[in-house]
Wavefront OBJ file of the C-alpha trace (Angstrom):
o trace
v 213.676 -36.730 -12.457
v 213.087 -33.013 -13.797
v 214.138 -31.880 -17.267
v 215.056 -27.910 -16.110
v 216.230 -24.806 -17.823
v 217.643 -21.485 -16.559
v 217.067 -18.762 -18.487
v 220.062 -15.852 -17.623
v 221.363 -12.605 -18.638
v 224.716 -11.720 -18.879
v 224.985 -7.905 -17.479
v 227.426 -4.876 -16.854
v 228.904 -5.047 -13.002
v 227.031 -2.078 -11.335
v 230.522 -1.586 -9.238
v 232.731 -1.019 -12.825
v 230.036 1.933 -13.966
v 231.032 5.172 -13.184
v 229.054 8.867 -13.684
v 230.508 11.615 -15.596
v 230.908 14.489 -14.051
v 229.853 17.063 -16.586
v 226.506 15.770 -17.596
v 225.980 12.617 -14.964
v 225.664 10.014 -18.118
v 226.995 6.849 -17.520
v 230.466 5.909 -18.519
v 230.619 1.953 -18.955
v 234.215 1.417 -21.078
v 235.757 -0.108 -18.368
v 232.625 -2.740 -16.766
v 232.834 -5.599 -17.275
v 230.300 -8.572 -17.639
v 228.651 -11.046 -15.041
v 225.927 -13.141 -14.652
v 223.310 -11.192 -13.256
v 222.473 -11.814 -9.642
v 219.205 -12.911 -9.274
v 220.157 -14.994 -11.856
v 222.379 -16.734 -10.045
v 220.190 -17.783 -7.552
v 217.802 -19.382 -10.458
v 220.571 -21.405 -11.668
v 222.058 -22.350 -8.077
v 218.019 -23.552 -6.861
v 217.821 -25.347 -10.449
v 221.488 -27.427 -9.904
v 220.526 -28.013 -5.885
v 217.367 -29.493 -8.079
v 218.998 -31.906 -9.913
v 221.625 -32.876 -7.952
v 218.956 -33.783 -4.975
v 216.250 -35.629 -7.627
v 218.820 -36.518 -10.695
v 217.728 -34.997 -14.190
v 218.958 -32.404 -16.537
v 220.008 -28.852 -16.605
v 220.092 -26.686 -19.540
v 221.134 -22.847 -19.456
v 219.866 -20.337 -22.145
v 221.097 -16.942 -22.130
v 220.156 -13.770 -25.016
v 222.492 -11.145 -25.518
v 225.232 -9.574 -27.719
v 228.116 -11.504 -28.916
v 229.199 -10.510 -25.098
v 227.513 -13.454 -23.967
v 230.118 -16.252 -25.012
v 232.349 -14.398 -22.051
v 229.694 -16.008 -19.724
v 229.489 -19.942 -21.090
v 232.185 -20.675 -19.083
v 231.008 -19.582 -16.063
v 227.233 -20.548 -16.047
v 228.765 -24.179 -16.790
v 230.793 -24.161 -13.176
v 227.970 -23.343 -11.522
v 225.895 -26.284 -12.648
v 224.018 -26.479 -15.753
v 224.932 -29.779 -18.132
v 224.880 -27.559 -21.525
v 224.287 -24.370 -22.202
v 222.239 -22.546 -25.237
v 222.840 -18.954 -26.439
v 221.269 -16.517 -28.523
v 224.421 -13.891 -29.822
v 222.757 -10.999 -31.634
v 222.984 -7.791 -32.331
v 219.500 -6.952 -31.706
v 219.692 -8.116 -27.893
v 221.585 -4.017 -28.022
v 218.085 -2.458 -28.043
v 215.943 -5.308 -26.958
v 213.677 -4.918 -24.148
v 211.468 -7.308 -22.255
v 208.961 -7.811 -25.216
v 211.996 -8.677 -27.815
v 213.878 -10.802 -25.431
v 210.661 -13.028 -24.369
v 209.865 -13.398 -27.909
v 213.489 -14.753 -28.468
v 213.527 -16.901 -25.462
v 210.228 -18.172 -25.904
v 211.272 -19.419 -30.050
v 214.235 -20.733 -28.461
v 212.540 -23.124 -25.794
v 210.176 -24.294 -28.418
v 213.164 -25.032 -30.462
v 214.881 -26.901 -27.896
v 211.815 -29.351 -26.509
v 209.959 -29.558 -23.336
v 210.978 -28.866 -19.983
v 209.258 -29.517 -16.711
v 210.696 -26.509 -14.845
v 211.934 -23.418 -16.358
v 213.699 -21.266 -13.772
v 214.568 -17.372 -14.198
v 215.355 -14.856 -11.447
v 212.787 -12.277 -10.191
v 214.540 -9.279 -12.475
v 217.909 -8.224 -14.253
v 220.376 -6.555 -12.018
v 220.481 -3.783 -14.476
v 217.063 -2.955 -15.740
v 214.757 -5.290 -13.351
v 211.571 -4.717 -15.099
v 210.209 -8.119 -13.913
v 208.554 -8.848 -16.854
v 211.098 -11.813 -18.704
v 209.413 -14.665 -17.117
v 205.854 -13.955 -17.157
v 206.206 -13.396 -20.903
v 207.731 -16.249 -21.314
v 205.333 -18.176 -19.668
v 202.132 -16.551 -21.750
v 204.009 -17.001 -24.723
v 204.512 -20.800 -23.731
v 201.298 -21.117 -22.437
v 202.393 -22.346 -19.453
v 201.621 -21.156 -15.852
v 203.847 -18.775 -13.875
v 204.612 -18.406 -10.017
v 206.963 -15.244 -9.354
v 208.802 -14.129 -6.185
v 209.783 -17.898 -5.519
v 211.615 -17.858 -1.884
v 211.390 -21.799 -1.434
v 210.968 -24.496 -4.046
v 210.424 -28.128 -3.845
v 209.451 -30.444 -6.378
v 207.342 -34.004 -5.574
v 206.023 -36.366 -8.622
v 206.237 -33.405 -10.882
v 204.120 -31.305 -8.719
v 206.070 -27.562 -7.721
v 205.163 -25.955 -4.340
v 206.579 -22.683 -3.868
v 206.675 -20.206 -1.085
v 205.986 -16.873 -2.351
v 207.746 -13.812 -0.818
v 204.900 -10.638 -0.951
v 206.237 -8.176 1.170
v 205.171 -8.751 4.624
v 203.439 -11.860 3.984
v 204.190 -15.171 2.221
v 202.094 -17.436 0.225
v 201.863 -21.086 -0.818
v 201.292 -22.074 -4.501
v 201.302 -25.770 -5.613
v 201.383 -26.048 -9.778
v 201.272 -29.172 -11.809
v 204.595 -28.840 -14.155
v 205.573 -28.020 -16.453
v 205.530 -24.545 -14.864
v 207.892 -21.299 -15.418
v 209.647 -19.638 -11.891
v 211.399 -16.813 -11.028
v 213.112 -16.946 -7.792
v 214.312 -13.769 -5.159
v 217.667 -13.450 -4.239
v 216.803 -14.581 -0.527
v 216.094 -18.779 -1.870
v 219.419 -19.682 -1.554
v 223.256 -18.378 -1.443
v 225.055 -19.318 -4.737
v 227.956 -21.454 -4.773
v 231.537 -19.961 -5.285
v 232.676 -22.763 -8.220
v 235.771 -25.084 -7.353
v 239.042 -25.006 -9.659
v 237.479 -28.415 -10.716
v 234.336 -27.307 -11.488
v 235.594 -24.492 -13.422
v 238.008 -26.956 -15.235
v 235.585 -29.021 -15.901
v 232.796 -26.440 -17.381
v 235.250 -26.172 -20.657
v 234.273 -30.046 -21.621
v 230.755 -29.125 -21.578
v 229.026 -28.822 -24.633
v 227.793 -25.312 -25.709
v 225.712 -24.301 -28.417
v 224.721 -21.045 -30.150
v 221.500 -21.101 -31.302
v 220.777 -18.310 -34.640
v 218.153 -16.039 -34.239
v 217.711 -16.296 -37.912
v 216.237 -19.947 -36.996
v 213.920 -19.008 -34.813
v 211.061 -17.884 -36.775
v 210.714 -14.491 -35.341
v 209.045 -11.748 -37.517
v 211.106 -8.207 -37.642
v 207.608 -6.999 -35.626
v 208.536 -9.740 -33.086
v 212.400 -8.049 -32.888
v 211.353 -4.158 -32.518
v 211.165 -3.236 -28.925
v 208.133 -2.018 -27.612
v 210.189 0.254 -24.993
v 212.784 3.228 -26.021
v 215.921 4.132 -23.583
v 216.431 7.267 -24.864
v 218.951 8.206 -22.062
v 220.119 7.065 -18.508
v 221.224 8.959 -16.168
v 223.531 8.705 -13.007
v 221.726 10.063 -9.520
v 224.267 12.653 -8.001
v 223.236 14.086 -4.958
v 224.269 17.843 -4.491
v 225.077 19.086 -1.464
v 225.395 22.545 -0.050
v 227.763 21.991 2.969
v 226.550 24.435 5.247
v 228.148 24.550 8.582
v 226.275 26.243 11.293
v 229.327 26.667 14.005
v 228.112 29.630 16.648
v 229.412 28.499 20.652
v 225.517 27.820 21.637
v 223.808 24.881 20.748
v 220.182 26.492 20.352
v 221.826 29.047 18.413
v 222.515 26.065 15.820
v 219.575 24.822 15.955
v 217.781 28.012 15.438
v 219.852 28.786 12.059
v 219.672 25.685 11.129
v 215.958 25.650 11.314
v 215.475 29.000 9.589
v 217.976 27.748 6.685
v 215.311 24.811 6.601
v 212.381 27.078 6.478
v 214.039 29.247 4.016
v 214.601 26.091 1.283
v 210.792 25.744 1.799
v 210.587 22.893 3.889
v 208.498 22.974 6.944
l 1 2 3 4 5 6 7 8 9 10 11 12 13 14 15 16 17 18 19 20 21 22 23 24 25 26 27 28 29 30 31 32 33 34 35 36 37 38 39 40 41 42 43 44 45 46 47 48 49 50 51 52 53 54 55 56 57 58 59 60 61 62 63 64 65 66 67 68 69 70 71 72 73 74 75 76 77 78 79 80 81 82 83 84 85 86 87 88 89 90 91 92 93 94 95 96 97 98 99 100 101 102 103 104 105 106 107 108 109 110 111 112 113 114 115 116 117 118 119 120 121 122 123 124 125 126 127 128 129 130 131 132 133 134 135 136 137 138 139 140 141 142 143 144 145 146 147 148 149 150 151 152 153 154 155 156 157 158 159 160 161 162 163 164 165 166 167 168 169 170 171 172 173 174 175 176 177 178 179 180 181 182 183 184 185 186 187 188 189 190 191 192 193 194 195 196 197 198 199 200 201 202 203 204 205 206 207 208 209 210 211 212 213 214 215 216 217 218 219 220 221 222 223 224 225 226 227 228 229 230 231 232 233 234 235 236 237 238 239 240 241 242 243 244 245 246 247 248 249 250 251 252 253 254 255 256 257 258 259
């Protein structure tokens, strides 16, 4: 029976972010927060896990004091407890700060046989938060997880690369991060939600951790991000004949340089 954790992140809705007009920054007062969605499909292929083989889940999540909004939620979907990390550093961190953190944390918490993650954040998905986990663990890695089975504490996984798939078999314990294509996660039940407040959640202080401040300063600097707008000159070539369109409209190509 696996011992499993799910590492997630607790992220802005893409659908609540709008763009300013006058200089296309992003304007987030009124997103809210929600598990991110690869994410999801970690902890959903983790709790089909252990309710097929029996076991343990555990959820782990680093973020701002934002992430106590999410406890309840993670818990419906699955997990037994949940872990989190509520600092103020998690504001600037970036993949190198938040492996470090995760990777304390797990140590802190004991062995597990699988650690699941999704592939990438829905909001920066740099791809980077479970490999560095696993180095920093010393533990072995298999990425872009579409199927996952688990026999006598072996792993196979499918692999999803593009056009092709591939086949890796690991001895545990073993760190995953899954695509969103492995599975569709579960809508939770009134009871499940209900039942998600009795579980017990922790907050773990990064204070405890043993982290030095080099460990805490991002390697990576946002200095700004943008919104894409797309500009548009809404030209309207209207003359009775067709080829006459298509001749201005050609020449109006030819004219913006393209060819």
């Amino acid at each position: 029976m696996p011992k499993c954790l799910v590492c997630y992140k607790w992220a802005l809705d893409e659908k609540d972010i709008k763009i300013k007009s006058e200089d296309v920054s992003l304007d987030v007062t009124r997103a809210k927060g929600k598990i991110s969605d690869f994410d999801r499909n970690a902890i959903e292929e983790a709790t089909l896990l252990v309710e097929q083989q029996g076991g343990a889940l555990d959820a782990l999540t680093y973020g701002t004091s934002a992430v106590n909004q999410s406890l309840k939620d993670v818990l419906s979907r699955g997990p037994d407890s949940a872990y989190f990390i509520a600092d103020k550093s998690a504001e600037k961190a970036d993949a190198y700060v938040t492996a470090n953190v995760l990777a304390a944390a797990i140590r802190k918490l004991g062995s597990y046989d699988l650690i699941l993650c999704g592939e990438g954040s829905s909001d920066s998905f740099n791809q980077q938060t479970a490999v560095r986990v696993a180095a920093l663990l010393g533990l072995p890695c298999v990425s872009y997880v579409l199927k996952l089975s688990v026999e006598n504490g072996t792993v196979k996984a499918t692999r999803g690369l593009g056009v092709a798939t591939e086949v890796a078999t690991v001895k545990g314990p073993v760190v995953l991060s899954v695509l969103g294509q492995i599975n569709h996660p579960r809508i939770p039940s009134l009871k499940q939600v209900l039942g998600a407040a009795k579980k017990p959640k922790k907050e773990i202080k990064i204070a405890d951790l043993g982290l030095t401040p080099d460990q805490l300063q991002p390697r990576e600097v946002h200095r700004s991000v943008k919104g894409f707008v797309t500009h548009r000159k809404h030209i309207a070539f209207k003359e009775a004949n067709t080829a006459a369109n298509v001749a201005k409209l050609v020449s109006s190509l030819a004219a913006e340089g393209l060819q």
